[in-house]
C-alpha positions, 0 to 999 in steps of 0.5 A: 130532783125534788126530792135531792133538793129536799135532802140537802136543804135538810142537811143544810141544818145540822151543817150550820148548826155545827159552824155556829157551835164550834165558832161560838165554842171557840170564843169562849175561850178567846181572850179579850173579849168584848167585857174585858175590852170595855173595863180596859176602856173604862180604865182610861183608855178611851173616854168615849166608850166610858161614856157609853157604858157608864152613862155617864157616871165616869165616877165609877171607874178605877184606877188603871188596871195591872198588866198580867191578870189575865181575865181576873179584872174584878178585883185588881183593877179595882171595879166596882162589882155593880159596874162590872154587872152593868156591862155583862148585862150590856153585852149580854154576857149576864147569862150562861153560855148555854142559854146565850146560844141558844137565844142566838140560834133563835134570833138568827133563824127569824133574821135577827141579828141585833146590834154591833156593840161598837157601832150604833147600828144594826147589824142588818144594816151594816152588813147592807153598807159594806155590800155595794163594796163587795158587789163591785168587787165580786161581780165584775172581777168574776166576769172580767176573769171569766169573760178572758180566760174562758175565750183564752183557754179556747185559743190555747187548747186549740193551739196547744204547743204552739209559741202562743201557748207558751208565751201566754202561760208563762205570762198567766203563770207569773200573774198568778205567782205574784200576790195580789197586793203586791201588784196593788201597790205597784198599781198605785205607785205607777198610776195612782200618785205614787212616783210616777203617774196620777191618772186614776183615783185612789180612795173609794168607789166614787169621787166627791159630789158623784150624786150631782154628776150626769148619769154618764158622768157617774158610770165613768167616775164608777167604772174609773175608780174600779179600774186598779182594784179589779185589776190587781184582784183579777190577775191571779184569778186568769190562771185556774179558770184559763188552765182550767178551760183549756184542760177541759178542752183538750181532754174532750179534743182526744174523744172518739166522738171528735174524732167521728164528727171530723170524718163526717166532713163536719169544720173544726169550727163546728166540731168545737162549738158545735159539739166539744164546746157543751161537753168542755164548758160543763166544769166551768159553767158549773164552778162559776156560782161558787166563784162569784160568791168567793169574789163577792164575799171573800174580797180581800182585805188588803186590796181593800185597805190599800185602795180604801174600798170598805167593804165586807173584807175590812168588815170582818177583820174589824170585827174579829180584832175588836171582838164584835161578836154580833157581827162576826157570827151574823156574817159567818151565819149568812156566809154560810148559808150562802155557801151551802146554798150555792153549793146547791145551785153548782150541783143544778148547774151541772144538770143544766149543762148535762141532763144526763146526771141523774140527782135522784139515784145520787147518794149525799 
């Protein structure tokens, strides 16, 4: 078992090695980058951020820049070359590409993710604001969806074929069609305000002065502001987990070994929970680290933008469209960590539910 964990915590190296060069290579070669942002900027654009840059010293800029010059910014739009030199070295694009990986690689290895370029935080930290967001969102979608489809899927193998099963899977089946903003927003124009009713809140996780409510109070006014998102989100996610249970519990009904456990005069109850249970719960068990971390940092971005919710979802969109690179592969550097780590961890689940699987012998 040591030495399995061993082998893949090394393979975790060259694994993230290879994200973080493919995606840095790739915004190389992306246009608008962070520099040619901040001279549009500084070309009028948005004062503030001239500002920021120049210190100050709006003096230093030119006249609008010419539409159709792609990155050759320096002499068409008129900027004086020390500007131009000031604002590579403010985003660090003053060293060659080579040189700013391998300072990145560094830094991210000791945790360090410096600063957003828009933001006048760490990186660090804002990643720490937007989590309470996805937390919520993650966590307890994954264990409504689970807490329902698993005893729902029980129900449906056990009755399989039945006006039961047919009803629910027509029902899972058209949730999970629909998108899950779609039914967001029939959410919010039913019970949110919309047209119809306004019985639940719309922006954000808590309402004004929650840190002067009772404690009571404030996991009511919590658990109500949750009640929309986590229920678009959660629609689609019934269906493969249901599906997913009641396969795995059909396919283990049709084994010899349940068939020898009834004629041993053993009840349905116990054959099934007694026995197909542990078998039939190993998929599922195992699959669910994966799926927490997919709800937790997956989210989605529209459900977040319809509801206000700003978490990690709108984070990265955020950043990508604005070129905020600090954020972008400090998140893509923690995810994916996370990602292999629990990869890992579905791997030891499977042992956990069935000591029978040997790691050792297992070739990566």
């Amino acid at each position: 078992m040591g030495a399995y964990i061993l082998r893949r915590l090394l393979l975790m190296i060259p694994t993230v090695f290879g994200i973080m060069a493919v995606s840095f290579l790739i915004t190389q070669f992306a246009p608008g980058g962070p520099v040619e942002q901040a001279l549009a900027n500084i070309s009028g654009q948005n004062a503030s951020l001239t500002e920021r840059v120049t210190g100050g010293g709006g003096d230093m800029a030119a006249p609008p820049p010419q539409q159709g010059q792609g990155t050759t910014y320096r002499g068409s739009r008129g900027l004086s070359p020390e500007l131009v030199e000031r604002i590579e070295k403010q985003f660090g694009f003053d060293k060659p590409p080579l040189e700013r990986f391998g300072m990145m690689l560094w830094n991210y290895l000791r945790f360090d993710f410096g600063e957003s370029y828009y933001r006048d935080i760490s990186v660090i930290d804002l990643i720490k604001e937007k989590m309470p967001v996805s937390i919520s969102l993650g966590l307890w979608m994954t264990l409504i969806s689970y807490g329902i489809s698993i005893p729902l899927g029980i129900r449906k193998a056990v009755s399989d074929g039945s006006r039961f099963d047919v009803w629910t899977s027509t029902v899972i089946i058209v949730g999970y069609a629909v998108p899950g903003f779609l039914v967001a927003i029939a959410l919010v124009v039913l019970f949110a305000g919309g047209s119809f009713w306004s019985f639940f809140p719309l922006r954000g996780l808590t309402s004004p002065g929650f840190d002067s409510f009772p404690l009571w109070r404030q996991v009511l006014d919590y658990l109500w502001h949750l009640v929309l998102p986590i229920t678009a989100m959660a629609l689609g996610a019934f269906a493969t987990t249901t599906l997913l249970t009641k396969n795995s519990f059909l396919d283990e009904i049709g084994k010899q070994y349940v068939t020898t456990a009834r004629a041993k005069g053993l009840t349905e109850g116990q054959v099934l929970y007694r026995h197909v249970f542990r078998n039939a719960m190993m998929l599922i068990i195992a699959s669910f680290p994966g799926a927490f971390v997919g709800a937790f940092f997956g989210g989605s971005l529209l459900i977040e933008t319809i509801f206000s919710l700003d978490g990690l979802g709108l984070l990265g969109f955020t950043s990508v469209a604005n070129r905020d690179y600090p954020v972008v592969f400090a998140t893509l550097y923690i995810f994916s960590l996370l990602g292999l780590v629990i990869a890992l961890i579905s791997d030891l689940a499977y042992m956990w539910v069935d000591p029978r699987i040997d790691f050792e012998s297992r070739e990566l």
